[in-house]
ZALO-746868 format. One record per atom (N, C-alpha, C): atom name; x, y, z. Coordinates in nm, 4 decimals. Each point is the difference from the previous one (the first is absolute). Example, Ala and Ser with C-alpha at 12.3 -4.5 7.8 and 13.67 -1.06 7.14 Angstrom:
REM ZALO-746868
- N,1.3190,-0.5690,0.7800
- CA,-0.0890,0.1190,0.0000
- C,0.0900,0.1200,0.0000
- N,-0.0350,0.1050,-0.0720
- CA,0.0820,0.1190,0.0060
- C,-0.0770,0.1090,0.0730
END
This chain:
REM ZALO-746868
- N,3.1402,2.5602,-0.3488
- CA,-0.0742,-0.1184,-0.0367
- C,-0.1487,0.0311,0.0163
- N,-0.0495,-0.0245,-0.0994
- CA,-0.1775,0.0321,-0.0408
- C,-0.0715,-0.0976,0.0981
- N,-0.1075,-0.0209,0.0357
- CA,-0.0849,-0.0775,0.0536
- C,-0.0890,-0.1149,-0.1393
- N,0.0462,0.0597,-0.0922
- CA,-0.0576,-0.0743,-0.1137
- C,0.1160,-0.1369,-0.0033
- N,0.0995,0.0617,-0.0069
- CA,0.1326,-0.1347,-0.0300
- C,-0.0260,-0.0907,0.0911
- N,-0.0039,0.0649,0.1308
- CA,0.0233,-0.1081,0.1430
- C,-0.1364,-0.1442,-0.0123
- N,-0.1193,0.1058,-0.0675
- CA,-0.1279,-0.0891,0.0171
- C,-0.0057,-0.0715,-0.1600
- N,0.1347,0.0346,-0.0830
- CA,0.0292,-0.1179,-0.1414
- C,0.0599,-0.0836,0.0653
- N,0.1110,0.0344,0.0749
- CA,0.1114,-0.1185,0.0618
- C,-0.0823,-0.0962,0.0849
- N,-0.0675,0.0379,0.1013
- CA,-0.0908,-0.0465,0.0566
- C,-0.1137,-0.1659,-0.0854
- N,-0.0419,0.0784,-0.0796
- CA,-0.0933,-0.0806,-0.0827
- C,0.0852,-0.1202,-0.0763
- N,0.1078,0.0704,-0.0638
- CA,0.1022,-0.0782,-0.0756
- C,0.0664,-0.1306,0.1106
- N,0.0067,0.0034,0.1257
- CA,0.1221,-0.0883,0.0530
- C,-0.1606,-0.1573,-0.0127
- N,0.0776,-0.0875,-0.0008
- CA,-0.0747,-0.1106,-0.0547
- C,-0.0072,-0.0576,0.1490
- N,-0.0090,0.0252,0.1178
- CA,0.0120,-0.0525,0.1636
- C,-0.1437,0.0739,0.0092
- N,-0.0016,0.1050,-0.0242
- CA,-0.1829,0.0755,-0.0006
- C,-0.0717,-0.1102,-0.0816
- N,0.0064,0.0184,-0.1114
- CA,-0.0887,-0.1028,-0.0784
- C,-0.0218,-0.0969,0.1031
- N,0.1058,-0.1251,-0.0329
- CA,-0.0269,-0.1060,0.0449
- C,-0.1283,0.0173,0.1566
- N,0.0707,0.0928,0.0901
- CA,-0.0827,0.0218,0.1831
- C,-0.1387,0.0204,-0.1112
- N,0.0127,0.1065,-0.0529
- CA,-0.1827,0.0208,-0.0441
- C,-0.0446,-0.0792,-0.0664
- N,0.0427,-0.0655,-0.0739
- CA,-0.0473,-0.1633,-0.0498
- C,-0.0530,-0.0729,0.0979
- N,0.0847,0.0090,0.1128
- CA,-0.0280,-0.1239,0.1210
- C,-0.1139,0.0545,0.0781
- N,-0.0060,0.1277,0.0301
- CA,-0.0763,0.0310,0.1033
- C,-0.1407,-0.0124,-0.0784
- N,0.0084,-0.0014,-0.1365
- CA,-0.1416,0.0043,-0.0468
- C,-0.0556,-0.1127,-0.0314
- N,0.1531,-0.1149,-0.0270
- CA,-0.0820,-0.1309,0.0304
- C,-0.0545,-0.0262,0.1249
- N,0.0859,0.0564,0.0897
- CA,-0.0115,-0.0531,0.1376
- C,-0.1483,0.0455,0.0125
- N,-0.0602,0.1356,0.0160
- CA,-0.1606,0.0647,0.0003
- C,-0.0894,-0.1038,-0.0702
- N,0.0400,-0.0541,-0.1351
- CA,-0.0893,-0.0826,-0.0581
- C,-0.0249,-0.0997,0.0410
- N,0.0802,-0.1342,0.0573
- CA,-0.0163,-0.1025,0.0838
- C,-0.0416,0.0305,0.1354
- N,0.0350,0.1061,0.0777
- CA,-0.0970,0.0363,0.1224
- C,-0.1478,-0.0017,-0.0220
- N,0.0111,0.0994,-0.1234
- CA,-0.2007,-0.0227,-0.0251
- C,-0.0528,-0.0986,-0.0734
- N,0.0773,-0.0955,-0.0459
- CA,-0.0766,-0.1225,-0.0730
- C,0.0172,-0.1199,0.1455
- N,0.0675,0.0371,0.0990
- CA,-0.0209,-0.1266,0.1382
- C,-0.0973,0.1136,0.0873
- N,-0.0123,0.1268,-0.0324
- CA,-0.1267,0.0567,0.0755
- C,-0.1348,-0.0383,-0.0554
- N,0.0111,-0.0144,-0.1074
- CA,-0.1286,-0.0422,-0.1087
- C,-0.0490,-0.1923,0.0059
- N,0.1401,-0.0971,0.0398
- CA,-0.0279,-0.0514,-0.0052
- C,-0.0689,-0.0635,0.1267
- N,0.0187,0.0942,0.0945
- CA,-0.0471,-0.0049,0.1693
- C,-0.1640,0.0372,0.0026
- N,0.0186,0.0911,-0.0722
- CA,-0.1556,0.0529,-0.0721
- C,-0.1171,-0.0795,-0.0361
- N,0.0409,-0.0433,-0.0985
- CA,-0.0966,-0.0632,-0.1062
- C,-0.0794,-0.1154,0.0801
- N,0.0599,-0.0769,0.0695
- CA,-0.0649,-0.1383,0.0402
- C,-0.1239,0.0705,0.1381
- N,0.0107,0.1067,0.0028
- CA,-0.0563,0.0577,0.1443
- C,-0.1058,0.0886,-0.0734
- N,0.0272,0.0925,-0.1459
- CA,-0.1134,0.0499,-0.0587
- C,-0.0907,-0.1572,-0.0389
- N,0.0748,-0.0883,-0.0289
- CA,-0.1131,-0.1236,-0.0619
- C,-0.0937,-0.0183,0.1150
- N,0.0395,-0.0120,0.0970
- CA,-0.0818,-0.0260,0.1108
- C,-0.0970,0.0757,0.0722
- N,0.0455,0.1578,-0.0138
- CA,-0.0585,0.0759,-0.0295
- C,-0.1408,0.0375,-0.0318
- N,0.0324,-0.0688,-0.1240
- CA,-0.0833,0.0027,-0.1302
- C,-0.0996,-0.0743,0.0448
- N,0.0136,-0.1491,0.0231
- CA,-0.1005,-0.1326,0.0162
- C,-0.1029,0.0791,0.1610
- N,0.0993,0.0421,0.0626
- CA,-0.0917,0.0392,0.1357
- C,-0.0774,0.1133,-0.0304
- N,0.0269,0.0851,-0.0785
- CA,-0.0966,0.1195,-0.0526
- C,-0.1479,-0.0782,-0.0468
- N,0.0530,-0.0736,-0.1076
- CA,-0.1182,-0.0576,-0.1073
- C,-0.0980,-0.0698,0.0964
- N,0.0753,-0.1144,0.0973
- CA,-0.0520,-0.0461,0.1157
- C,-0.0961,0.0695,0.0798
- N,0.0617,0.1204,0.0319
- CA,-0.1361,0.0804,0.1045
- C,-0.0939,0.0533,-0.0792
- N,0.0709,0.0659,-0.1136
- CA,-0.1591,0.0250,-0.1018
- C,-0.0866,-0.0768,0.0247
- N,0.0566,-0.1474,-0.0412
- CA,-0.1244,-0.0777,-0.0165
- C,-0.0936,-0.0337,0.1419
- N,0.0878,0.0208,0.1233
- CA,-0.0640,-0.0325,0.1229
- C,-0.1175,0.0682,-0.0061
- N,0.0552,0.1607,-0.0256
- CA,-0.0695,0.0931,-0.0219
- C,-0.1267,0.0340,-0.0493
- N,-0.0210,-0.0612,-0.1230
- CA,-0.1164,-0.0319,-0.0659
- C,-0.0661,-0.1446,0.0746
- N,0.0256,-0.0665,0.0149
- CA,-0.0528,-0.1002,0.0638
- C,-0.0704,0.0419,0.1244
- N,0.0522,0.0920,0.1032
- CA,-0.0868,0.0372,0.0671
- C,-0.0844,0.0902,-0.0385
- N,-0.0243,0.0972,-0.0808
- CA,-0.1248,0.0838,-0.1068
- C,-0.0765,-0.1179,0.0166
- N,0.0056,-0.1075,-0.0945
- CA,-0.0670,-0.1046,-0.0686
- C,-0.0629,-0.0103,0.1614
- N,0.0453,-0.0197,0.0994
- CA,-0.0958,-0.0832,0.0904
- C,-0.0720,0.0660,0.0588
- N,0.0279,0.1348,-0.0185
- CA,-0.0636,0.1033,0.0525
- C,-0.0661,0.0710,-0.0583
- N,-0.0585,-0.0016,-0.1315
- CA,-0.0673,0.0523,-0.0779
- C,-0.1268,-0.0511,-0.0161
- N,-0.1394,0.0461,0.0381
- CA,-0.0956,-0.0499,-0.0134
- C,-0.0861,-0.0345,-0.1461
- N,0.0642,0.1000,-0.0908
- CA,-0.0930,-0.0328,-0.0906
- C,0.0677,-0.0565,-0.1046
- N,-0.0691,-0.0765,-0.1012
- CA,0.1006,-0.0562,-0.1163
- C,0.0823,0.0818,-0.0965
- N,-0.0246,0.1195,-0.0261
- CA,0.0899,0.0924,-0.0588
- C,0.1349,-0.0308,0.0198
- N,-0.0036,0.0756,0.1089
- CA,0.1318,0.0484,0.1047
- C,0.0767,-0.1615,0.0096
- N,-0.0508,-0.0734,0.0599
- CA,0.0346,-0.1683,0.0179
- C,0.0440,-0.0396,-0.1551
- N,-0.0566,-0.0375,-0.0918
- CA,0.0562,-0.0061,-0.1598
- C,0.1346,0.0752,-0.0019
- N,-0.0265,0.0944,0.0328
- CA,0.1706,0.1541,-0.0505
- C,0.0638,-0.0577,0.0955
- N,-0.0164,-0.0121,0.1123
- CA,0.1257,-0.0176,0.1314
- C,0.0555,-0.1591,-0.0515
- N,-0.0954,-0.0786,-0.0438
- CA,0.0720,-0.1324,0.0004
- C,0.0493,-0.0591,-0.1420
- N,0.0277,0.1251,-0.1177
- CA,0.0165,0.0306,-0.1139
- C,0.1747,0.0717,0.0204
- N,-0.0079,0.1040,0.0812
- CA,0.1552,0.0479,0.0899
- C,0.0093,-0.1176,0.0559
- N,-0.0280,-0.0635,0.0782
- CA,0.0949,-0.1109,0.0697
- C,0.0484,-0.0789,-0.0769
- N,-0.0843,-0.0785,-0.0982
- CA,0.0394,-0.0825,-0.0880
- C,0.1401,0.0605,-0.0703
- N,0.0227,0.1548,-0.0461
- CA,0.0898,0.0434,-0.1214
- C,0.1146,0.0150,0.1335
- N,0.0003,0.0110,0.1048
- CA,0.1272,0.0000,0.1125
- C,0.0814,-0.1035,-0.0123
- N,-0.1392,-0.0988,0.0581
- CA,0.0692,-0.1123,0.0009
- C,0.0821,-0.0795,-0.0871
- N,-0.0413,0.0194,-0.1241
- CA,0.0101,-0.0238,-0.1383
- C,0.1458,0.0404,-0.0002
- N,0.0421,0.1432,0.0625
- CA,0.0807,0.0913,-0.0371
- C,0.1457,-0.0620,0.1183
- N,-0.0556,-0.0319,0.0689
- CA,0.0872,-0.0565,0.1277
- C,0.0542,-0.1424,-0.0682
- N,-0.0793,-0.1428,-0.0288
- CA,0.0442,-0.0738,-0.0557
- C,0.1079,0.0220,-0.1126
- N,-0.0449,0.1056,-0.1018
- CA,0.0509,-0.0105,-0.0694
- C,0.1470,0.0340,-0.0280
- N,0.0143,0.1049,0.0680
- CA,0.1246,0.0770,0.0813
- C,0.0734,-0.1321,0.0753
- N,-0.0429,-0.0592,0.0729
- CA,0.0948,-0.1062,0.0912
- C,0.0558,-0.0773,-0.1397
- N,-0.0565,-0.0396,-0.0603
- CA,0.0367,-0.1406,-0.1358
- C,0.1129,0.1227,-0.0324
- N,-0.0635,0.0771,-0.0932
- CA,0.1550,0.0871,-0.0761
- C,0.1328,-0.0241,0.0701
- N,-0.0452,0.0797,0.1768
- CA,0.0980,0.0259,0.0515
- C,0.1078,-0.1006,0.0287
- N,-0.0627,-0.1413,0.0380
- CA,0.0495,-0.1183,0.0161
- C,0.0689,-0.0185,-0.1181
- N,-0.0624,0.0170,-0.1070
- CA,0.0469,-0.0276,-0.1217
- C,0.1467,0.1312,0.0148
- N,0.0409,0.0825,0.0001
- CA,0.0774,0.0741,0.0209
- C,0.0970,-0.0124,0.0350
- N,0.0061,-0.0752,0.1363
- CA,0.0743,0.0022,0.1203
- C,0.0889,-0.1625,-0.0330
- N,-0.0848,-0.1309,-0.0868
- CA,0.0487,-0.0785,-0.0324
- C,0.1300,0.0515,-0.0961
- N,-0.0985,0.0821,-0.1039
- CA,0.1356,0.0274,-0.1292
- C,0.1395,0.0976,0.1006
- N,-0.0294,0.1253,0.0411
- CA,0.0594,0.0451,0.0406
- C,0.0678,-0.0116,0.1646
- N,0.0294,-0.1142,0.0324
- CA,0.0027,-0.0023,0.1528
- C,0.1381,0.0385,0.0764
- N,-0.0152,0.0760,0.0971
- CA,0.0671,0.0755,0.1050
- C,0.0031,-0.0562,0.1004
- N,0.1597,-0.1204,0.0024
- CA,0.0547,-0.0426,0.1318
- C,-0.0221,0.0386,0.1109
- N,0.0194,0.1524,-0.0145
- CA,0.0131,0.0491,0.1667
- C,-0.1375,0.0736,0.0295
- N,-0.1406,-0.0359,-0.0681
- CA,-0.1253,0.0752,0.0180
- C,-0.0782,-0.1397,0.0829
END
């Protein structure tokens, strides 16, 4: 008996299929409840990033003596903040359409 037949018989019995069917659904729903554990924690993420930017520039702005520098720093704060609001609405908006009982 060849090693070729054993690994046809093998492939052929329909009990393989089906397990590798399952196990690959099974992998796919593990990473779409890993993803969905994810997502609500990158959103937040997200808003606290945009958030310190803008802290960020805000202190430049108060600390910048001349109007140059003060104009640019409070030009970045403005597009953070901008960027933070705008991010929370989507996300809210998101989380309404798509919402996750157990998040």
């Amino acid at each position: 008996m060849s090693v070729l037949s054993t690994t046809f018989r093998a492939l052929a019995d329909p009990q393989i299929v089906y397990r590798i069917n399952w196990l690959r659904a099974h992998a796919k729903k593990s990473r779409w409840t890993e993803e969905s554990l994810l997502i609500p924690m990158e959103m937040k993420w997200t808003v606290n990033f945009f958030t310190n930017k803008a802290k960020e520039w805000q202190d430049i702005e108060t600390a910048s003596l001349t109007k140059g520098p003060r104009a640019y720093a409070s030009k970045q704060c403005a597009m953070w903040r901008q960027l933070a609001e705008r991010s929370i609405v989507l996300f809210n908006d998101c989380r309404v359409k798509y919402f996750i009982p157990y998040a």
